[in-house]
N, C-alpha and C positions, 0 to 999 in steps of 0.2 A: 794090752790085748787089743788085737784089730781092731774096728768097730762092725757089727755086718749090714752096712749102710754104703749108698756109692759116695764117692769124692764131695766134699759140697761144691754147690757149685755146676756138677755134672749131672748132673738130672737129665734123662733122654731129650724130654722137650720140655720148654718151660709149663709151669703150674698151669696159670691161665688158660692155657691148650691143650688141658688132661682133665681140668673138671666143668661143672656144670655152672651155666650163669649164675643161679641162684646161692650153689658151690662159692663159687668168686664173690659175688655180694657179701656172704657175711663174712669171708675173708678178710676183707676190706672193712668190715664193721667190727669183727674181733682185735683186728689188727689198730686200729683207729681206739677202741675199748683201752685196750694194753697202757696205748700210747696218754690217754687224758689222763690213766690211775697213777703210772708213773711221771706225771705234769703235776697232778692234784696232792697225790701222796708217796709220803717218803717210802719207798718197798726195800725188801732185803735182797738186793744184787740181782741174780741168775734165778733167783727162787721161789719166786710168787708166779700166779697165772691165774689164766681167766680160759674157762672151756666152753664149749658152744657145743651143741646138739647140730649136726646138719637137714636142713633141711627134705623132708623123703626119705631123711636114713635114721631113723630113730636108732638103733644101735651103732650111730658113727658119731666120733666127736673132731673137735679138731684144739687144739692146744698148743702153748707155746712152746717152743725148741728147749734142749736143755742148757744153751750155750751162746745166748742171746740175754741182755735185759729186756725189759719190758719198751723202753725206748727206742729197741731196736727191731721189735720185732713190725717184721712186713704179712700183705698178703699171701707174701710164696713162703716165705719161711716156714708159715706154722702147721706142725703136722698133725696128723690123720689117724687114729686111732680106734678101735671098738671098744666097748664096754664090757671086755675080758682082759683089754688091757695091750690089744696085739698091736702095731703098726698095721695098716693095711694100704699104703698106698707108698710105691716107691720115693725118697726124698733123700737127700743130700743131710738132713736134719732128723733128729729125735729129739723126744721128752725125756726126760729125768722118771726114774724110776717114781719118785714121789709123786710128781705129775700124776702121768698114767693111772698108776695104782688109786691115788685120792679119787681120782677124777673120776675114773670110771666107775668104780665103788657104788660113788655118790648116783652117778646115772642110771648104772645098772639097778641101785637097788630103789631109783626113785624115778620113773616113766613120764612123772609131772614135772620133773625138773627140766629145764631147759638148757640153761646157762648155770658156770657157779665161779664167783671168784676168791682166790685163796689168797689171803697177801698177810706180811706180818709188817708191818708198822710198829712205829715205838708206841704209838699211841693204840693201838690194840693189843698190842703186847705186853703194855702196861698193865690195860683193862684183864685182860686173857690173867695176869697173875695177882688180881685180886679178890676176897674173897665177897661173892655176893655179885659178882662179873657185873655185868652193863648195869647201872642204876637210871632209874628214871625223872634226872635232874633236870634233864632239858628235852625241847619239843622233837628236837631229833631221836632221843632215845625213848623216849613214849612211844614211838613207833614201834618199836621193840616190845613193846612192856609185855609179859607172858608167855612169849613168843621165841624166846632163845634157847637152844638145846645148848648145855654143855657135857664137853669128851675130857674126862682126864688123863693127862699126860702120863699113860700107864703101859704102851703099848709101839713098837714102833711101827710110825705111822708111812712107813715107805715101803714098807712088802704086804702081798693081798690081805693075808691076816690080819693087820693091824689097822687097814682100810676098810678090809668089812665089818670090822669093828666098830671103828669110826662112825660108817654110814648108818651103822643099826643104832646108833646112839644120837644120832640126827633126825629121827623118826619120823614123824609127817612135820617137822618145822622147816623153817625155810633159811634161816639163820643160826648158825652156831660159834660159840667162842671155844676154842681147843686151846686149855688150859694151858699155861705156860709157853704157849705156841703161837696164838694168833685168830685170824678169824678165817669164817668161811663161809659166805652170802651167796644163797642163788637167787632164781626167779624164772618164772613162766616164758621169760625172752631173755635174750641178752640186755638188752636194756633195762626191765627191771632187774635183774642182778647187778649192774653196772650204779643202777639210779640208788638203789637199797645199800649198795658197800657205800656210796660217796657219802649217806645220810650217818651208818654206822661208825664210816668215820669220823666225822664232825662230830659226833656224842661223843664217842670215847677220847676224844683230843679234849673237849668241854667238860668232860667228867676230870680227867686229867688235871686240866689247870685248876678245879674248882675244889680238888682235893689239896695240891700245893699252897694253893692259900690259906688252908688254915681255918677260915671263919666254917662257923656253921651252914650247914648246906638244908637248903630248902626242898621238900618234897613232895611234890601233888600228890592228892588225895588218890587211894587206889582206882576211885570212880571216874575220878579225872584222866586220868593214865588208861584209863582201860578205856573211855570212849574216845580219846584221841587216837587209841592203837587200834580200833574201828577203823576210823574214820579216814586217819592215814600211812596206815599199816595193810592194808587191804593188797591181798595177794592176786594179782592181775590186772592194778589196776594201772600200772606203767606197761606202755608197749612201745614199738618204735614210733609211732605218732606222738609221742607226749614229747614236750616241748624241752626237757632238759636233754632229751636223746639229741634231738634236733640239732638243738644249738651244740652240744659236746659235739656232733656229728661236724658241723660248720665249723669248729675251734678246729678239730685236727685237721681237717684240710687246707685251714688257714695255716696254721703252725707246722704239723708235720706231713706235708705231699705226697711223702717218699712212704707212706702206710703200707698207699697202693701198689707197689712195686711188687 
């Protein structure tokens, strides 16, 4: 079936000269995003993404292609969307129906979100299919503690039903583990969402190997777990000025140049 999209490639005029500076800046910060999660963490091919809220357009998002990895995605590739799900902006490129639909869901039905990234990794996928999800064995997942919605793997999560499902079961949390599937971190910025998957990572890769070995596992007190998920679990407290933005920021321009494109 055709697609009803132009050629790629033939886009009237290039990106950078159809939107707005601020538009292109976080192009170039989602795209640069993309590019550290699939450096940092193993993702599942064409299938994982990370979406942005634009700037001024509270009901626009922008999101990865359907037909791109994460490695590959630039600032012109990634397209433009509302939070009903429509395309809204001419492009050579689309989203994956799963995209769109997750993505917007999650926005439309949360005006505090900002950013959200969806990735399945072995090591969240692992976590995702056991029972009792994220455990709070290490300082990374203390971050977590209390704090995680989970979606059971009940419903399919690629048509609006099964998204608006999803979201209403994400409630006012900021992180969720969807069962048998994976995870899905947002945050007030891109950057917190970016900073929170990297941490959620590391736990569940930590949880992981601390299960394979076998000995008995150690477990901070619930008091403990809950003032460290105070302390550095706090929802707003990463923005683009916090130093791991920074420097993720400097690594991709160092490593991959071609973001900006």
């Amino acid at each position: 079936m055709k697609r009803d999209v132009v050629e790629i490639g033939k886009a009237a005029r290039p990106v950078r000269e159809r939107v707005s500076a601020e538009e292109w800046q976080l192009r170039c910060e989602l795209a640069a995003a993309h590019r550290l999660v699939a450096h940092f963490v193993f993702v599942d091919m064409t299938y994982n993404h990370i979406s942005a809220r634009l700037p001024g357009e509270p009901e626009h998002f922008l999101v990865k292609a359907d037909n791109v990895f994460m490695e590959q995605v630039t600032a012109s590739n990634l397209v433009k969307y509302d939070v009903d799900g429509r395309q809204v902006m001419e492009s050579g490129f689309r989203a994956s129906p799963a995209a769109y639909n997750l993505h917007a869901a999650v926005l439309k039905a949360r005006p505090d979100i900002v950013a959200a990234v969806h990735t399945h990794s072995p090591a969240n996928l692992a976590v995702s299919a056991q029972k009792g999800g994220l455990r709070p064995i290490t300082q990374q997942a203390m971050r977590f503690y209390n704090r995680i919605a989970y979606y059971a793997n009940v419903a399919d999560d690629t048509t609006p039903e099964g998204t608006a499902q999803l979201a209403r079961a994400l409630g006012d949390k900021w992180t969720m583990i969807l069962e048998n599937h994976g995870a899905l971190v947002c945050g007030t910025s891109l950057a917190e969402a970016y900073i929170y998957h990297h941490f959620f990572e590391l736990a569940a890769r930590a949880q992981v190997g601390a299960l394979a070995g076998g000995a008995e596992l150690i477990t901070p007190a619930p008091d403990v777990c809950e003032e460290r998920a105070k302390k550095f679990g706090r929802i707003g407290q990463y923005n683009h000025q916090s130093r791991d933005w920074v420097a993720g920021m400097a690594l991709a321009e160092k490593l991959f140049p071609d973001h900006k494109e």
